[in-house]
C-alpha positions as CSV (number, residue, x, y, z in Angstrom):
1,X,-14.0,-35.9,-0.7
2,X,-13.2,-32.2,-0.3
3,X,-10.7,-30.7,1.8
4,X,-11.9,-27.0,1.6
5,X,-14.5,-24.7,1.2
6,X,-15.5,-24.6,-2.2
7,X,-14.2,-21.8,-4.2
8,X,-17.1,-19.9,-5.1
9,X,-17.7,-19.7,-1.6
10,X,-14.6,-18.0,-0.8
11,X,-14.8,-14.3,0.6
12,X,-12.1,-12.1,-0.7
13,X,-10.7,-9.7,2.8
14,X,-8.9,-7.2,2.7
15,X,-5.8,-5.7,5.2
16,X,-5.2,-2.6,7.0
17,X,-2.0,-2.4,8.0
18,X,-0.5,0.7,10.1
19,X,3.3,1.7,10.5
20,X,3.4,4.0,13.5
21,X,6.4,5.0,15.9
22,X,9.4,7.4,16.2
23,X,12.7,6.8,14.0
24,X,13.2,5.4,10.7
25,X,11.5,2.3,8.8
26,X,7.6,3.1,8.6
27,X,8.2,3.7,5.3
28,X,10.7,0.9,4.1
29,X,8.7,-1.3,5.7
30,X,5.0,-0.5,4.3
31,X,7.1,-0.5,0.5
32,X,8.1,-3.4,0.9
33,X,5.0,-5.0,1.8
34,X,3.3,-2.9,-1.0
35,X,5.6,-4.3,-3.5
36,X,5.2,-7.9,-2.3
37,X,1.0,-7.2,-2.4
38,X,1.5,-6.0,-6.3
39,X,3.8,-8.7,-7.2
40,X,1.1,-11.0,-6.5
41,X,-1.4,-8.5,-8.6
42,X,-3.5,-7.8,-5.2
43,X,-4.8,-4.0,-5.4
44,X,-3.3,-1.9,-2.8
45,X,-4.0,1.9,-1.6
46,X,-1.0,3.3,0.6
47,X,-1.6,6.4,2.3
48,X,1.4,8.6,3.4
49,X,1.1,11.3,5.9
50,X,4.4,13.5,5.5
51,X,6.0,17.1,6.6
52,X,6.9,19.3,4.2
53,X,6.3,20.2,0.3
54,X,8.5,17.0,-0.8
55,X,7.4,14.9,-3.5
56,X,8.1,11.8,-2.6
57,X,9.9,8.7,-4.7
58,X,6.9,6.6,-3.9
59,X,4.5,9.1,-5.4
60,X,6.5,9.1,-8.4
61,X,7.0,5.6,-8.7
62,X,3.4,4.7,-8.3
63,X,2.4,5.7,-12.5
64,X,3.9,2.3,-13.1
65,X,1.7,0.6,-10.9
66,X,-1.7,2.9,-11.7
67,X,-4.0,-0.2,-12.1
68,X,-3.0,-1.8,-9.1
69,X,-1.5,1.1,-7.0
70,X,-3.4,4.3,-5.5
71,X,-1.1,6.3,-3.2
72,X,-2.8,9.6,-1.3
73,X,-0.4,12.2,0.6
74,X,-1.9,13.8,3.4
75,X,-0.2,16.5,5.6
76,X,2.3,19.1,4.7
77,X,1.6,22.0,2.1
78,X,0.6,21.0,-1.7
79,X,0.8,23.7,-4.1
């Protein structure tokens, strides 16, 4: 007797999740998330809309996670 769905029927979803609001913790809370997600070796795609020029330490932190990881920085000035 089964108790499921079979698992070739299984459909794989995906979630958007957005941090919005004033103050501090948007971006604590989506890295934490993020690093849960690629400890379990689910693909993930942050994208981080900044001011400023900054690199930030989750672009530069993200080579280490380049098969699972794909962070885009929008906003602010690139050179």
């Amino acid at each position: 007797m089964s108790t499921g769905p079979d698992t070739e029927t299984l459909v794989k979803k995906g979630l958007l999740m957005i941090n919005t609001g004033d103050g501090k913790g948007k971006t604590t809370a989506a890295v934490g998330l993020i690093y849960r997600a690629l400890g379990h070796d689910f693909p993930v795609c942050l994208l981080q809309f900044i001011k400023g020029t900054q690199i930030s330490g989750e672009l530069i932190s993200s080579d280490r996670f380049k098969n699972l990881l794909d962070v885009f920085v929008l906003g602010g000035c690139r050179t």
